[in-house]
Backbone as numpy.savetxt, mean C-alpha at the origin, in Angstrom:
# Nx Ny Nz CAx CAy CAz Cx Cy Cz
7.35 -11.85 5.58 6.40 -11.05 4.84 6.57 -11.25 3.34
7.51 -11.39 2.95 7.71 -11.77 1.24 6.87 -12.96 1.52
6.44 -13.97 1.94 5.67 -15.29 1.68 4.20 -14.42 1.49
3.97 -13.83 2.44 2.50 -13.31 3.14 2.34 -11.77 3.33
2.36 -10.58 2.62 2.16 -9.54 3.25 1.17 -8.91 4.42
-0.07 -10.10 4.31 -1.04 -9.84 5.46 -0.49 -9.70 7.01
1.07 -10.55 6.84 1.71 -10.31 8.58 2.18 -8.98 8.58
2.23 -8.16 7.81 2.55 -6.62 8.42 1.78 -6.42 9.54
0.39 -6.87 9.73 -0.68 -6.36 10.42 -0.12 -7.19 12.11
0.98 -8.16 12.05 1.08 -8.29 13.30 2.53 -7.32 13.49
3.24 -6.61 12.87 4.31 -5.89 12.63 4.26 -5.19 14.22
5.89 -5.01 14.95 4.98 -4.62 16.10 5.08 -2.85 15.89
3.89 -1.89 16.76 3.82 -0.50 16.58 5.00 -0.12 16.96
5.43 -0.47 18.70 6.17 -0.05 19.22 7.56 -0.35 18.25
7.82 -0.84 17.86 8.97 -1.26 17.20 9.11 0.02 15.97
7.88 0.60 15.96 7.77 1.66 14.47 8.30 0.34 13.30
7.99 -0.86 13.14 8.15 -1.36 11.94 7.22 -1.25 10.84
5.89 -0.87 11.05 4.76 -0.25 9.62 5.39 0.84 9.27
5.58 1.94 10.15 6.42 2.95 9.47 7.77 3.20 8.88
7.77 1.99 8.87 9.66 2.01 8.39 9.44 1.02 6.94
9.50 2.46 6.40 9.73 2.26 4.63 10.50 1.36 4.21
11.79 1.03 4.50 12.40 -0.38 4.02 12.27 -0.93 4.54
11.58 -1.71 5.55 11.13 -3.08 5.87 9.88 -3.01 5.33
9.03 -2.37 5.58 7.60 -2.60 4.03 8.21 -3.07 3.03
9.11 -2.16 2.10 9.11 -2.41 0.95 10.61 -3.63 0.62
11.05 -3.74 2.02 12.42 -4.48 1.30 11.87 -6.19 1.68
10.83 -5.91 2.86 10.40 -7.42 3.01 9.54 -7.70 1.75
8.78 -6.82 1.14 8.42 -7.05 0.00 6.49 -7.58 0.16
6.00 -6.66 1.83 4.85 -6.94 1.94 3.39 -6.38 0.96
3.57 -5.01 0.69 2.60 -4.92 -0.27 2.83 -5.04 -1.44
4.13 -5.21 -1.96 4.79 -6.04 -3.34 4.13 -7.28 -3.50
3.98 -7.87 -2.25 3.49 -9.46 -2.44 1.92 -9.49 -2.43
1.46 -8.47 -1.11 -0.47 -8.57 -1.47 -0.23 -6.71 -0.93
-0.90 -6.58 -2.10 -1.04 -4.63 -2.08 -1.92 -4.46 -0.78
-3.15 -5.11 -0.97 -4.08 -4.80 0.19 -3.55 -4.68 2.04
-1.95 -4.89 2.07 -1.69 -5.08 3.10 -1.17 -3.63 3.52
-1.36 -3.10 2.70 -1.04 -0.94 3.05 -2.54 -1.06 3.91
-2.98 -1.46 3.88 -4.48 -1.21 5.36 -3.82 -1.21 6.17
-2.46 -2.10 6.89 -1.99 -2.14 7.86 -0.77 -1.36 8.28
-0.48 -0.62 7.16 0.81 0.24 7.50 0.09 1.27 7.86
1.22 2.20 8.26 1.02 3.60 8.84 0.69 4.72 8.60
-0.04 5.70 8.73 -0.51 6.89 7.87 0.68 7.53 7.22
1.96 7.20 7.53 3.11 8.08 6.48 3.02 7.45 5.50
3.40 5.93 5.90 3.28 4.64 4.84 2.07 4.98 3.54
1.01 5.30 4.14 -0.46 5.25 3.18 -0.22 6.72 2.56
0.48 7.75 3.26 1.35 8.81 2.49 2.16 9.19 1.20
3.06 7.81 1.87 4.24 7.31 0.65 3.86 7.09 -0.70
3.82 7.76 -1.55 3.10 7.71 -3.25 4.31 6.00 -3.45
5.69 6.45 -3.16 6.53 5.00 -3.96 6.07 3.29 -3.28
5.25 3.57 -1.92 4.85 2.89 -1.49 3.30 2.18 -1.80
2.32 3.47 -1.89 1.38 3.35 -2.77 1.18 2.59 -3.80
1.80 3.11 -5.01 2.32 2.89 -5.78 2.50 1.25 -5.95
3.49 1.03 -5.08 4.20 -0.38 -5.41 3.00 -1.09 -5.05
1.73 -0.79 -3.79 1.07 -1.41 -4.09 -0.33 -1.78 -4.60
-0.72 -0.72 -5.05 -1.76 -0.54 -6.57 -1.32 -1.43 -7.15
-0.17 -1.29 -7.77 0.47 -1.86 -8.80 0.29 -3.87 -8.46
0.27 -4.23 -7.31 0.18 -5.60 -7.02 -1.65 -5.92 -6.89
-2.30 -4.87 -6.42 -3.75 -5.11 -6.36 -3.83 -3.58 -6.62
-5.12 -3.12 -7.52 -5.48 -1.55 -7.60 -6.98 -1.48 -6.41
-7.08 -2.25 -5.51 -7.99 -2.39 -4.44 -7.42 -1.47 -3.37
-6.08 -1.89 -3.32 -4.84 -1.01 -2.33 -5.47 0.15 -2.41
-6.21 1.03 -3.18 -6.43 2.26 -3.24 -7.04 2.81 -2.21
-7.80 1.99 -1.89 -9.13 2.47 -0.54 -8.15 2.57 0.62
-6.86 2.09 0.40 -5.78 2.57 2.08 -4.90 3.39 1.54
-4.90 4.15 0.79 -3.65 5.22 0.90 -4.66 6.25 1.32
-3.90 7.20 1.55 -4.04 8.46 2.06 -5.04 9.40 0.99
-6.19 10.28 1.29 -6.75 10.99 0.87 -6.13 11.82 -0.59
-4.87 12.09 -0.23 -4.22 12.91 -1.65 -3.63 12.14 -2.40
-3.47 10.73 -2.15 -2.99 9.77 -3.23 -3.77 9.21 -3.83
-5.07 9.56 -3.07 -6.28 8.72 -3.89 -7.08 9.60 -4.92
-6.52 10.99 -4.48 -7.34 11.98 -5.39 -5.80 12.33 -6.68
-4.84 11.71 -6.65 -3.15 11.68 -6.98 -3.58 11.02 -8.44
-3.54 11.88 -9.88 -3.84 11.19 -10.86 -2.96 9.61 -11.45
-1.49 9.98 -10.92 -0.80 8.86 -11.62 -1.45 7.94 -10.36
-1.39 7.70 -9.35 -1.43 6.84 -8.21 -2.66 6.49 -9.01
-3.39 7.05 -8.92 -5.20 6.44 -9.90 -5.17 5.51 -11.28
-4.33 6.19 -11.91 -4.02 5.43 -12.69 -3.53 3.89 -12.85
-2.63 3.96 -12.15 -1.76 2.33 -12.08 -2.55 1.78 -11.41
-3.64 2.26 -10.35 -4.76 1.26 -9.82 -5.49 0.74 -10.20
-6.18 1.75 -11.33 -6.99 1.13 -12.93 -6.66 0.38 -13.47
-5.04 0.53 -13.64 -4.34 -0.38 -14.77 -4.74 -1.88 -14.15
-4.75 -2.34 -12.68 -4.42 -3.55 -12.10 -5.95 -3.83 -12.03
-7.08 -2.74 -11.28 -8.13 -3.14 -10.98 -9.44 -2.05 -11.87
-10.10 -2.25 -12.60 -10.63 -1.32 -13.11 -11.95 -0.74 -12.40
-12.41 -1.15 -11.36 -13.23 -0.63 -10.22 -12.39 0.08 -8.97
-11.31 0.19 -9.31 -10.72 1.06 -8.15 -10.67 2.26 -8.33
-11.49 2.62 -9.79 -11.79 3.95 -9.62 -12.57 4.32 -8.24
-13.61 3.69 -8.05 -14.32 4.04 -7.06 -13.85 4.92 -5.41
-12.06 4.23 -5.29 -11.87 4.28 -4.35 -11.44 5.87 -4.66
-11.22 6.48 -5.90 -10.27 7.93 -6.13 -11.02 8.90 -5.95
């Protein structure tokens, strides 16, 4: 997943590996393409440090976090900073 974050999406469920916060963030999948929080888990799209990390790589990421991170002023912010139409998604 550090090459490709799009393979989260074959991550397996049963394994609970989308929901497991350090393998998201230690493989370094939405670090590498933000847009790949579509494929993590509703805690994951929860996670503001997760969020976060990946706004910060694409501010598109916004349209997959969770309802209160999208209405979440700093989370809005750093999405602007990267994408300036991701207001749309807040």
């Amino acid at each position: 997943m550090r090459e490709d974050g799009e393979l989260l999406k074959f991550a397996s469920v049963s394994l609970r590996l989308r929901a497991d916060k350090e393998s998201v963030l230690d493989l370094e999948a939405v670090k590498q393409n933000g847009c790949s929080l579509r494929y993590a888990s509703s805690e994951l799209k929860a996670d503001k440090e997760t969020v976060i990390e990946a706004v910060k790589q694409n501010g598109r990421a916004l349209e997959y976090a969770s309802s209160e991170l999208r209405a979440d002023k700093e989370t809005v912010v750093e999405a602007v900073k990267e994408y300036g139409f991701a207001l749309r998604y807040a």
